[in-house]
N, C-alpha and C positions, 0 to 999 in steps of 0.2 A: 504494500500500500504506500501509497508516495502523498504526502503535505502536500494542501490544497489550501490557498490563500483568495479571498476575495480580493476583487478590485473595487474601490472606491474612489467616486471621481468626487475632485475638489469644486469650489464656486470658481476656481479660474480656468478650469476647462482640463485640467492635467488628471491625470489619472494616479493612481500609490497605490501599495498593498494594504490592506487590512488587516486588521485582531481576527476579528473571527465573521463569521454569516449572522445576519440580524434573523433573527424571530419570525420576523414577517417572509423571508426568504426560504426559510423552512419549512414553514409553511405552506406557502406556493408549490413549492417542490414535493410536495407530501409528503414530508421525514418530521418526525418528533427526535424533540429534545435524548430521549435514549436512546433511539439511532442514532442520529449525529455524534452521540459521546460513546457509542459501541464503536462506528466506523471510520472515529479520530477524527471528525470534522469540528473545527472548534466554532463558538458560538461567542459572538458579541450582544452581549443583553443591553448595552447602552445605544447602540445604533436602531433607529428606527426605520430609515430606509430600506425599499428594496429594488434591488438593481437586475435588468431583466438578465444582462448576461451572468452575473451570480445564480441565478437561478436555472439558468441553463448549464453551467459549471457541479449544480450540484445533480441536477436529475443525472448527467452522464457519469458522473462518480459513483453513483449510486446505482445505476444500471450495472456499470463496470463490476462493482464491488457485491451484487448478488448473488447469494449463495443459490446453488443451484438444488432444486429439491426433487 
């Protein structure tokens, strides 16, 4: 499993890495909070935003990293 960082764009247009996936991002994605912390995705609880490509970053993570049943 390989560290997966969001991107967070500033108000000047530039983009940085992030702490972790906001809530709402999580969400969108359909992963709870004990997913996310079973398959190392860290969670920023202070960010309220959600950013569409994060969210697309997490469903393919998450596909990727599905157990097969």
């Amino acid at each position: 499993m390989y560290d997966i960082k969001p991107t967070i764009k500033r108000p000047n247009g530039k983009t940085k890495a992030g702490r972790g996936f906001s809530p709402d991002e999580l969400a969108q994605a359909g992963i709870t909070y004990a997913q996310a912390n079973q398959l190392g995705i860290p969670v920023d609880f202070r960010r309220k935003s959600a950013h569409e490509n994060n969210i697309e970053v997490l469903k393919a993570h998450v596909a990727a990293n599905k157990p097969e049943a």
